[in-house]
Backbone as a ProteinNet text record, in pm:
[ID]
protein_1_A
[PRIMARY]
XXXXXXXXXXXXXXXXXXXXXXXXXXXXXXXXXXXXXXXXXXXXXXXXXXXXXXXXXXXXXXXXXXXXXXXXXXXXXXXXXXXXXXXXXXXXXXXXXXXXXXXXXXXXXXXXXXXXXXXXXXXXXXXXXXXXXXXXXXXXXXXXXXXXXXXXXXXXXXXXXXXXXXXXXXXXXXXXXXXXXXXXXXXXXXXXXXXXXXXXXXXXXXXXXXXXXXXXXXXXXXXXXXXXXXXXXXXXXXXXXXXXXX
[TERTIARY]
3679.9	3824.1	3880.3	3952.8	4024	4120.7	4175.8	4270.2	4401	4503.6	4578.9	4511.7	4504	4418.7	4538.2	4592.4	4708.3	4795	4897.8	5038	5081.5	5121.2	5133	5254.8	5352.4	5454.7	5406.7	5511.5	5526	5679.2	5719.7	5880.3	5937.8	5866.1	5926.4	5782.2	5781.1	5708.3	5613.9	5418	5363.2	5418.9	5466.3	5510.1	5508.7	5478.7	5473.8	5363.2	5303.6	5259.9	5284.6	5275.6	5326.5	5241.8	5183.2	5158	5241.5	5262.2	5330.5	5273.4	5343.6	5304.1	5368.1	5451.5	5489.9	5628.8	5622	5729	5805.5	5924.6	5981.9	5959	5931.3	5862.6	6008.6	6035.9	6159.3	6098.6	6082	6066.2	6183	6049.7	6125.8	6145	6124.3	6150.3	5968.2	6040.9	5894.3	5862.6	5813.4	5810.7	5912.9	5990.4	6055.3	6087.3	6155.9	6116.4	6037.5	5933.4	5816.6	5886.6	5884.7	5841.7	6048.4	6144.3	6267.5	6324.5	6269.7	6332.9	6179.3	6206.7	6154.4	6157.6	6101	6094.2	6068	6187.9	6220.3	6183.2	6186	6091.6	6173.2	6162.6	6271.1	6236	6104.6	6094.5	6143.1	6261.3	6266	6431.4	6494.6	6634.6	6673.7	6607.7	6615	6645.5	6716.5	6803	6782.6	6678.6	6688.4	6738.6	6797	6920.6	6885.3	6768.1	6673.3	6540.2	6439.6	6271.3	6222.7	6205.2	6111.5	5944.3	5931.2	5708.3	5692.3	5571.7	5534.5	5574.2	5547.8	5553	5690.8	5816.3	5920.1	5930	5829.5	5830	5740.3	5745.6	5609.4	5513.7	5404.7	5316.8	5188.7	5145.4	5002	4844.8	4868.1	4760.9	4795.3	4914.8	4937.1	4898.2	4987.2	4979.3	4883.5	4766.4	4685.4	4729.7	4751.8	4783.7	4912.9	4991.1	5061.8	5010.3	4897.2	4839.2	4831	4826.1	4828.4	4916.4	5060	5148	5199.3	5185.8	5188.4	5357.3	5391	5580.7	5568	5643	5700.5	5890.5	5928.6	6096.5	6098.6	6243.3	6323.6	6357.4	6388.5	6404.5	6563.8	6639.1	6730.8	6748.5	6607.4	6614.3	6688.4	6740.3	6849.3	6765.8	6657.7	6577.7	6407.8	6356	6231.5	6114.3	6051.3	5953.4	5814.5	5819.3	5667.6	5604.5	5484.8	5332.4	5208	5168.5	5124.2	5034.8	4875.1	4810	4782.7	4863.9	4887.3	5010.4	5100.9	5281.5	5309.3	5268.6	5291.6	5393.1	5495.1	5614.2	5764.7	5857.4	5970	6015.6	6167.5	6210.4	6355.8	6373.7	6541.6	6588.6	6695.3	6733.3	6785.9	6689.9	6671.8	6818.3	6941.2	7038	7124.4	7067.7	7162.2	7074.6	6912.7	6846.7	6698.8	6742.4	6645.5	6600.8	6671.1	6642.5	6546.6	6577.3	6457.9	6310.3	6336.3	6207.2	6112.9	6194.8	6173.1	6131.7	6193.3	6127.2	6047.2	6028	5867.6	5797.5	5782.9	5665.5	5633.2	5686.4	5717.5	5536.1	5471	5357.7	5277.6	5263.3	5197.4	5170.4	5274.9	5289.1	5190.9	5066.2	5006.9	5124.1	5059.5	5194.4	5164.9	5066.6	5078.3	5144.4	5208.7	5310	5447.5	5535.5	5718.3	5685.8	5798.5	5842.2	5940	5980.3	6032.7	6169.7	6294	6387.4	6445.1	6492.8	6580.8	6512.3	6528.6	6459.7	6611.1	6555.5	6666.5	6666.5	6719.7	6726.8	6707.1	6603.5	6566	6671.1	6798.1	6884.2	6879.5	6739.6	6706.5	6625.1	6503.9	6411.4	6328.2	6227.4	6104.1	6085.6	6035.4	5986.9	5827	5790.5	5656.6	5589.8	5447.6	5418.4	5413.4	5475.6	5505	5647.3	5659.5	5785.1	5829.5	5770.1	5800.1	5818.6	5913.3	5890	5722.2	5632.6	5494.8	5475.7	5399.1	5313.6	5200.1	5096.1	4938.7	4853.2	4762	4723.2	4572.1	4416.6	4353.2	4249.1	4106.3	4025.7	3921.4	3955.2	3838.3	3703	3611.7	3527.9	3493.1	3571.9	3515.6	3579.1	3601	3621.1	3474.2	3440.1	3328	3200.2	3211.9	3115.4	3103.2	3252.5	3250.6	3153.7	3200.9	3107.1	2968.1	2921.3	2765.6	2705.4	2771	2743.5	2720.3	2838.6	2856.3	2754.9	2698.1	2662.6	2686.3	2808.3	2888.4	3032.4	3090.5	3219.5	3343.9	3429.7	3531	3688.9	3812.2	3915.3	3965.8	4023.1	4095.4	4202.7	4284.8	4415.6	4450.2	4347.1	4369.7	4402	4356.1	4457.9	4589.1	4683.7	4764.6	4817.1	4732.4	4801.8	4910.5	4944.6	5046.3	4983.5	4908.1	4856	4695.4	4638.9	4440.6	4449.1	4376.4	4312.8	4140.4	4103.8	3960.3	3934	3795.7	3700.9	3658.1	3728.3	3675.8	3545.3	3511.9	3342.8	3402.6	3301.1	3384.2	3399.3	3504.9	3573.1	3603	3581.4	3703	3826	3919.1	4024.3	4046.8	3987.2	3976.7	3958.1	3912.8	3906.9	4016.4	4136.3	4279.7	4379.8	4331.8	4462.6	4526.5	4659.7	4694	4712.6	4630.6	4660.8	4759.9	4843.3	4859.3	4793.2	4880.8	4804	4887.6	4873.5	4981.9	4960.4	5016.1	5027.9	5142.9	5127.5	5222.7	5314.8	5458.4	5541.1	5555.6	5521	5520.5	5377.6	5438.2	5369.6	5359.3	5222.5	5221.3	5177	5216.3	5151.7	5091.1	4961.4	4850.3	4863.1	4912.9	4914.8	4841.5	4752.7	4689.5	4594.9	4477.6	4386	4538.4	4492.6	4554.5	4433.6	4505.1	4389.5	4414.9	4320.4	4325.5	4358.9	4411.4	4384.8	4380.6	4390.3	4319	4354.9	4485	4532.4	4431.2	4328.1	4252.3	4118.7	4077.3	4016	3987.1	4147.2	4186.3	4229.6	4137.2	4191.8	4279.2	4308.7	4409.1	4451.5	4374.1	4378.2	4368.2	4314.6	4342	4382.9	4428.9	4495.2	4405.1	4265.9	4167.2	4094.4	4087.7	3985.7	3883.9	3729.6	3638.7	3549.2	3628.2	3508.6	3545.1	3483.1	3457.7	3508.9	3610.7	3593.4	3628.9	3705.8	3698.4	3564.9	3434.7	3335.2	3250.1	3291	3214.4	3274.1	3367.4	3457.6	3379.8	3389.7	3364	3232.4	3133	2956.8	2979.5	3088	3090	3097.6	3198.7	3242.4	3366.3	3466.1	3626.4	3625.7	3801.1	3858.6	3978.3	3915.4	4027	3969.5	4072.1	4048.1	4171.9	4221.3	4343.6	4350.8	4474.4	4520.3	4682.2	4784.7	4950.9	4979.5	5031.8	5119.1	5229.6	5308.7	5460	5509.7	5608.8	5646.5	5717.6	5660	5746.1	5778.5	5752.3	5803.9	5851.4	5928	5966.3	5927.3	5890.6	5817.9	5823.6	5803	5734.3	5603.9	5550.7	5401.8	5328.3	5211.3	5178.1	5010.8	4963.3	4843.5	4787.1	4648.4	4562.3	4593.7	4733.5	4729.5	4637	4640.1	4528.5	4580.3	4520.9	4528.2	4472.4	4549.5	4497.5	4557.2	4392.1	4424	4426.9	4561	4546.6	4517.5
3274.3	3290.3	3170.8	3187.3	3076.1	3044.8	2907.9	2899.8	2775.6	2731.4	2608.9	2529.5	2384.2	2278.7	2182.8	2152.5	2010.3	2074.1	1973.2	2006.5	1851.9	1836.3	1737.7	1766.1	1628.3	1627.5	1512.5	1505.3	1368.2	1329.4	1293.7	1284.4	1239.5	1114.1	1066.3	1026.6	1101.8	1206.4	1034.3	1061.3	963.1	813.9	831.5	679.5	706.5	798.3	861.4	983.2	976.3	1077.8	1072.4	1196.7	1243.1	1345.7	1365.3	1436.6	1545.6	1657	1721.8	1823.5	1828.3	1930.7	2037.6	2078.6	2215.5	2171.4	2330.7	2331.9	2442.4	2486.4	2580.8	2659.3	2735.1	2771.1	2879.9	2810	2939.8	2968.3	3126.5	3170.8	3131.4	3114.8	3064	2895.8	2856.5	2690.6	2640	2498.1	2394.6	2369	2308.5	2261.3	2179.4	2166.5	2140.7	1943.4	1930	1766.3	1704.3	1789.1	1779.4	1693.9	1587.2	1529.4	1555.2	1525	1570.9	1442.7	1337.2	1193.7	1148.3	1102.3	1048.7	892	854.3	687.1	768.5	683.3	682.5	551.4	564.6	452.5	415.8	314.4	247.6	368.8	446.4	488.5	633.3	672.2	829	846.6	898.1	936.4	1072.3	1057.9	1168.2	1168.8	1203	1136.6	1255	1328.7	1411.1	1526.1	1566.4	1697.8	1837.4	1778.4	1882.3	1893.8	2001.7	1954	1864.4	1810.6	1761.7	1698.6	1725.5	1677.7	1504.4	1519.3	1399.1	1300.3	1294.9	1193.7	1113.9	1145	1103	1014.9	994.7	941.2	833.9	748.8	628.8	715.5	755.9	831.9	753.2	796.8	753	770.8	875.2	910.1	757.8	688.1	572.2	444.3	465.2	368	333.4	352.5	417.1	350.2	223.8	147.1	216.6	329.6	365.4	459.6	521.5	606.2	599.2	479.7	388.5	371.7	447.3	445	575.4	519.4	631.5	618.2	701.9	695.9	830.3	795.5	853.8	880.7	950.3	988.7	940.1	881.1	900	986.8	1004.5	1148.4	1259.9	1117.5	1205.8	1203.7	1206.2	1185.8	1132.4	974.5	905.2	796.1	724.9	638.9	688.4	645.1	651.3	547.6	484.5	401	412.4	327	348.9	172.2	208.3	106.6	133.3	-23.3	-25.1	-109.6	-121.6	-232.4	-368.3	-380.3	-466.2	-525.4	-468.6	-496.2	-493.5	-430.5	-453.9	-296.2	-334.7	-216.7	-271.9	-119.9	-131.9	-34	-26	99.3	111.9	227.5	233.7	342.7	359.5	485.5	541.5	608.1	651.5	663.6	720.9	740.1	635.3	492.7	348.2	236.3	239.2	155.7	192.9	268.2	267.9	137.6	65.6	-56.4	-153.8	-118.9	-232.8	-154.2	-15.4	54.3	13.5	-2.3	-19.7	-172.7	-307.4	-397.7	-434.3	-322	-338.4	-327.2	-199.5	-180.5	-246.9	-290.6	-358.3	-424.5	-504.6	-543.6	-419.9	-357.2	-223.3	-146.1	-165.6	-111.5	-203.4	-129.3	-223.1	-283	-357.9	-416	-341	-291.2	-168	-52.1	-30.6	86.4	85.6	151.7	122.1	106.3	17.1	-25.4	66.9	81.7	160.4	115.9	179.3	147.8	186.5	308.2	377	518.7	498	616.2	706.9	819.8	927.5	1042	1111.7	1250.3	1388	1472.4	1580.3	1693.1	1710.5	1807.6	1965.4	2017.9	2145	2181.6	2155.4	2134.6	2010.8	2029.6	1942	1947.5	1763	1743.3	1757	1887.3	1886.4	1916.5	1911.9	1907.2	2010.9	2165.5	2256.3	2301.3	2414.9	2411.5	2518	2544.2	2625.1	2579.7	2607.7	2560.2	2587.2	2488.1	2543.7	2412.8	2500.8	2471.5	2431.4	2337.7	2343	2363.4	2468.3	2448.2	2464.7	2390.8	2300.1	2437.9	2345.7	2455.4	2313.6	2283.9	2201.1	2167.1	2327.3	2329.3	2288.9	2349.2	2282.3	2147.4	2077	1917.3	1870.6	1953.7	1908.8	1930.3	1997.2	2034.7	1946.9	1904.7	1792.7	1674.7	1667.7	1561.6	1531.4	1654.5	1721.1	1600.1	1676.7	1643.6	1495.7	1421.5	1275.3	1228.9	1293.9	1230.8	1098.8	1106.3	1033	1112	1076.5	1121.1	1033.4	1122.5	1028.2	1144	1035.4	1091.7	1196.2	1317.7	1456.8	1376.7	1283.6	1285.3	1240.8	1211.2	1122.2	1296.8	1394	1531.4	1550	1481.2	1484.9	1634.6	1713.3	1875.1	1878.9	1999.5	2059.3	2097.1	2164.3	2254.9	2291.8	2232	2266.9	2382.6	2440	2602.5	2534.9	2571.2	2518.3	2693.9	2718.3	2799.2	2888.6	2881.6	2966.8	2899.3	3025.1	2955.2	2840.9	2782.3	2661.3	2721.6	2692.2	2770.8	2927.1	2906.5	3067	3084.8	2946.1	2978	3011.5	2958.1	3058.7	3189.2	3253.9	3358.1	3435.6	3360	3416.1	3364.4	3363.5	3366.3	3540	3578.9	3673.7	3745.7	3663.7	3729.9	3712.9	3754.1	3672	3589.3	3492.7	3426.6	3396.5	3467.5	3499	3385.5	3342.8	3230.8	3282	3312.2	3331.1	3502.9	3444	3547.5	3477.7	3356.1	3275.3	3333.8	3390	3425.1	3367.9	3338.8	3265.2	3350	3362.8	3436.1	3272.3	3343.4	3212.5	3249.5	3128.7	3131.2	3118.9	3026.2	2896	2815.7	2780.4	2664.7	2522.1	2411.1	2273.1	2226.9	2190.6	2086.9	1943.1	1848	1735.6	1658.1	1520.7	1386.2	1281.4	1156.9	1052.5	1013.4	1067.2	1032.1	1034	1166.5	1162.6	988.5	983.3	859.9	763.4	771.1	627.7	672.5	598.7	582.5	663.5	667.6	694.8	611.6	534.3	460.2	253	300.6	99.5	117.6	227.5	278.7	180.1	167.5	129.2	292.7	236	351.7	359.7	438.4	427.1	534.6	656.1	783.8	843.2	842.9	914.4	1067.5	1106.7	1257.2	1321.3	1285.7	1410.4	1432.4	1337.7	1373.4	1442	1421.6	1532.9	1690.5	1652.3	1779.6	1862.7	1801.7	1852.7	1881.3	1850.4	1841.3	1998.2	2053.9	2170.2	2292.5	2243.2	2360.3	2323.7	2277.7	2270.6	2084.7	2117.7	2003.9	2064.3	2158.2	2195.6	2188.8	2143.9	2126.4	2180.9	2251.9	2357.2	2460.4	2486.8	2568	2574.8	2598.5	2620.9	2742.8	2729.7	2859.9	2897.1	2984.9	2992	3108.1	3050.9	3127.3	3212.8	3308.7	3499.5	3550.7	3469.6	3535.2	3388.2	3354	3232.6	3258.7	3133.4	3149	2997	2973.3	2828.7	2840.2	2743.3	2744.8	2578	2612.3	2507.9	2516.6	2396.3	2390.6	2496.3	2514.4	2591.5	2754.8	2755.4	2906.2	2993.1	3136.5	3195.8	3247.9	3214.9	3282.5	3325.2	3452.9	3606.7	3598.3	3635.2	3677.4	3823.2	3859.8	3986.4	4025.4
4245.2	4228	4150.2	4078.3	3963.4	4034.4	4082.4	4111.6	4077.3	4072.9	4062.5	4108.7	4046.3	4068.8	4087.4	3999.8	3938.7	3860.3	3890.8	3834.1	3746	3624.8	3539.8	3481.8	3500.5	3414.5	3342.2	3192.1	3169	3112.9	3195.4	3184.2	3060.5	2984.7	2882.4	2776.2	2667	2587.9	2573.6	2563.8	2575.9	2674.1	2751	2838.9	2992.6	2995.5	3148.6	3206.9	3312.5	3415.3	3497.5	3580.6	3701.5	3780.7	3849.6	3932.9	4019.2	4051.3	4123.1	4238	4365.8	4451.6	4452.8	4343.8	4319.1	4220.1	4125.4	4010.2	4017.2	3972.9	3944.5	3794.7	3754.3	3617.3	3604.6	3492.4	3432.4	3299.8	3297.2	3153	3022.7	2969.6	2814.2	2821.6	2901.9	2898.5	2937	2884.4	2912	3043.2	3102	3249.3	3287	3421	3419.8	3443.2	3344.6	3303.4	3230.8	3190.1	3152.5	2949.2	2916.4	2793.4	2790.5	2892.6	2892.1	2790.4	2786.8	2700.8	2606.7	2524.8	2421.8	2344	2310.1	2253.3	2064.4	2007.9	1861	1826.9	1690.6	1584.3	1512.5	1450.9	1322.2	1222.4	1176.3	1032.6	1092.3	1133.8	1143.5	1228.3	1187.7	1214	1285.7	1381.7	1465.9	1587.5	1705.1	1817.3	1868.1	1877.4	2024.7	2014.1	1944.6	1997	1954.7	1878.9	1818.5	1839.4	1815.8	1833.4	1713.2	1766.4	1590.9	1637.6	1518	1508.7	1567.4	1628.6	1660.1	1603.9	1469.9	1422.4	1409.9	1449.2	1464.3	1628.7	1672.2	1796	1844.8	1903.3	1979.7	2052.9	2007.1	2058	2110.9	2248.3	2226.7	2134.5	2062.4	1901.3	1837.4	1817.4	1753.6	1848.5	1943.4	2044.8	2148.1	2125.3	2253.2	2412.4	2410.2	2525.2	2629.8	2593.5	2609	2730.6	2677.5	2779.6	2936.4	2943.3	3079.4	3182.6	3099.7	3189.4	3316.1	3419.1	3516.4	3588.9	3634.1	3654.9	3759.3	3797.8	3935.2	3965.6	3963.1	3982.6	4100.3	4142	4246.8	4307.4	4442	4495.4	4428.9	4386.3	4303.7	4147.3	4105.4	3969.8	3921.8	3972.2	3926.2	3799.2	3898.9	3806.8	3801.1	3723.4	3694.7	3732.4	3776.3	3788.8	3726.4	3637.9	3550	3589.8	3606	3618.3	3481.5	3431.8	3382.2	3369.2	3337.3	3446.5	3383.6	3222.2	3201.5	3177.5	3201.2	3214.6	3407.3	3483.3	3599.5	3619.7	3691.3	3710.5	3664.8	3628.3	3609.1	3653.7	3706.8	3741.1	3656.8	3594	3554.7	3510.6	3490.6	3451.4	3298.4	3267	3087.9	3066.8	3151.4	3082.7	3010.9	3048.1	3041.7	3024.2	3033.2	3059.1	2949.8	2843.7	2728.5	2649	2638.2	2592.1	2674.4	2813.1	2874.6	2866.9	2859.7	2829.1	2699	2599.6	2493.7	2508.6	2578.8	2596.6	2652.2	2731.8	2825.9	2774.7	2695.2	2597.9	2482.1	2421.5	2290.9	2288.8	2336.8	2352.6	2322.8	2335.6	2382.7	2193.7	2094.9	2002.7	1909.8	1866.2	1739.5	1612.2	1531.8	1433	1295.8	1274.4	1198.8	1199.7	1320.6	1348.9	1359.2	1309	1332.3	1506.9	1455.8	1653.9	1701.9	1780.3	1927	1880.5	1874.6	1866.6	1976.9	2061.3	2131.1	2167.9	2351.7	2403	2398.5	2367.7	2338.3	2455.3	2485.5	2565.8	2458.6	2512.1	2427.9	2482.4	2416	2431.5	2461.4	2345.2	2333.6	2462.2	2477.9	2556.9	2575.1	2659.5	2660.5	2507.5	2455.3	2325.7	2316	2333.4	2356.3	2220	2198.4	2059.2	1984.4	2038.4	1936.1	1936.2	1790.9	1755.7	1876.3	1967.2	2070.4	2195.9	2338.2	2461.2	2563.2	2516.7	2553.8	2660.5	2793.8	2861.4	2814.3	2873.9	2834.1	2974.5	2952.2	3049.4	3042.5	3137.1	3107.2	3195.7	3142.1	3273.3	3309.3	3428.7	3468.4	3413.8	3450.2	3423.3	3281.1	3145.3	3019	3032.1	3132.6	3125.5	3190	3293.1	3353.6	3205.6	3157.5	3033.9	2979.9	2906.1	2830.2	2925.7	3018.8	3104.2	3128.1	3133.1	3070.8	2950.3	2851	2720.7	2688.1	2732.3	2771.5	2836.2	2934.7	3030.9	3115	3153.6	3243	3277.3	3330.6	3404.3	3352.1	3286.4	3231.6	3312.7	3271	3338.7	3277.4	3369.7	3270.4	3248.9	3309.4	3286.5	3107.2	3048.4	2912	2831.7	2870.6	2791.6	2806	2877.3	2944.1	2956	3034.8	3024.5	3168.4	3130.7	3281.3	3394.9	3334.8	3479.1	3442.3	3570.2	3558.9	3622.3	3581.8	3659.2	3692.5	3793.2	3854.6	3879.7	3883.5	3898.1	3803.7	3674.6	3583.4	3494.7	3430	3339.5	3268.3	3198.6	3102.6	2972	2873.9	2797.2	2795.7	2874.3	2913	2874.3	2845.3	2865.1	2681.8	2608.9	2471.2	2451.5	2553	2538.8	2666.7	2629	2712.6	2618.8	2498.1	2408.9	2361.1	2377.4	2384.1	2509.1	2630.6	2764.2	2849.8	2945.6	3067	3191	3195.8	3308.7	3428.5	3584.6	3646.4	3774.2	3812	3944.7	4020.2	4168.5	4210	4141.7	4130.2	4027.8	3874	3875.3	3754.5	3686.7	3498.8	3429.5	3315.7	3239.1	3140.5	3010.4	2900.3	2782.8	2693.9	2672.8	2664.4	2488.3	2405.2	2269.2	2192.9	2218.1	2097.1	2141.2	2095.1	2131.5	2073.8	2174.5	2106.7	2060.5	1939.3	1858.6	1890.1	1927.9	1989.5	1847.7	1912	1847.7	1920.6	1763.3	1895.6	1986.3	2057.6	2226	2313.8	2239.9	2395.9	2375.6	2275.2	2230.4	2365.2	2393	2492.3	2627	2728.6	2857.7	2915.6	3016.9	3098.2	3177.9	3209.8	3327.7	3265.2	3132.8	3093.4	2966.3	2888.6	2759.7	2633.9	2656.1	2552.9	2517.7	2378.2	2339.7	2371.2	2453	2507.6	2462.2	2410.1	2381	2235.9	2162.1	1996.2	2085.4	2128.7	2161.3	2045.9	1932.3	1858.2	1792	1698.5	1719.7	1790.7	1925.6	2011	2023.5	1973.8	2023.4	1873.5	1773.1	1612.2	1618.8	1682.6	1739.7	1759.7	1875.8	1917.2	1824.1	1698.4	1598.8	1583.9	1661.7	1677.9	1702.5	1711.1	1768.3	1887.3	1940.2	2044.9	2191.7	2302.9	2439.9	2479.6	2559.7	2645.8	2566.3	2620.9	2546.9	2547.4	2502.3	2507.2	2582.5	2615.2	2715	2672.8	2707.7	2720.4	2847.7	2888.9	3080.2	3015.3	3090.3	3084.3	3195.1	3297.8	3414.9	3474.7	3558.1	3638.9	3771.9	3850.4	3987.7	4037.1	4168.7	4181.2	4247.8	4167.6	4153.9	4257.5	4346.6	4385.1	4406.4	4365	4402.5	4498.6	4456	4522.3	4550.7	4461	4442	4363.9	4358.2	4305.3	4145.2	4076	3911.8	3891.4	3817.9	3802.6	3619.3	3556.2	3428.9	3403	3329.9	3273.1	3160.9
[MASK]
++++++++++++++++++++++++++++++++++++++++++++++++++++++++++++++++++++++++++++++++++++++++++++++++++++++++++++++++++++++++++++++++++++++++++++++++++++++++++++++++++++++++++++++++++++++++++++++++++++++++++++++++++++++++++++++++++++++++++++++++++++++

């Protein structure tokens, strides 16, 4: 039986993870919170109010050290608290307190890259990396594969996806593009392989680069690991529920 494994937000697009014990899934939207604020760059004039491409943003593909940061909400989503294991902790609130974000990290940004100017609020939706409100969602098992191959055990969290499904074959979930994928009353129409970059390269846990994965990934035939989603039905969804592909 395939079932919910993990639930992943990342509140403020590359600078945050989150863990969750259950979500509300509304069709047609991203997850909820999920990539809701963003970090802008000196080379790009874009403030949020719209979707726009990665590259208008402090990403970890650029930044890798960024990866590292793990954050946790307040119970009234007033402030945010992010840890990082070479900055320590900060807590504050994106609506008034973007600038100390931006000075926390500031270390963190190679000097080959525009610096961090101003974390913004994503108006439309989650600033997630397509021109659509998409979920990603992950299958254990082709992580355990990948692990195979490696031969060693490295962390899932460096994909930073939404939601793991555990018990299906490994890459299966390529072959559920065009399907539904149902949890609960929450329904997903499965779009697209994601094509990786070098975010996944680096850490999760010390935001150094440690694994050639897109080489390995390219060894295979591709450069893709998940897949994108998008919600057609709304539900709340929690670990260890059962998923049913149609």
């Amino acid at each position: 039986m395939i079932t919910l494994a993990e639930i992943w937000r990342y509140p403020i697009k590359s600078h945050s993870r989150e863990a969750l014990d259950h979500v509300d899934i509304a069709a047609g939207q991203s997850l909820p919170l999920d990539r809701a604020w963003a970090v802008i760059h000196e080379a790009t004039d874009q403030d949020g109010r719209q979707w726009a491409p990665c590259r208008n943003f402090t990403i970890g593909s650029k930044a890798p050290s960024l990866n590292a940061i793990h954050s946790q909400w307040s119970d009234d989503r007033s402030h945010i608290h992010l840890t990082h294991p070479a900055l320590g902790a900060v807590t504050l609130d994106p609506q008034s307190d973007g600038a100390d974000l931006v000075d926390w990290t500031k270390s963190l940004i190679p000097d080959n890259r525009p610096k961090s100017t101003r974390l913004v609020k994503c108006h439309e939706r989650g600033m997630t990396d397509t021109d659509y409100p998409s979920i990603t969602i992950g299958n254990l098992a082709s992580h355990r594969a990948l692990e195979q191959i490696m031969g060693h055990p490295f962390s899932h969290k460096r994909w930073r996806c939404n939601l793991w499904v555990d018990g299906a074959d490994p890459w299966a979930e390529f072959d559920w593009i065009g399907k539904t994928l149902r949890i609960g009353t929450a329904e997903f129409e499965i779009r697209e392989r994601v094509r990786r970059c070098n975010v996944t390269t680096a850490s999760a846990d010390s935001g150094e680069r440690d694994i050639a994965m897109l080489s390995i990934l390219n060894s295979l035939g591709h450069q893709d690991f998940t897949v994108y989603a998008v919600a057609t039905a709304s539900g709340t969804i929690t670990p260890n529920q059962k998923v049913e592909i149609l």
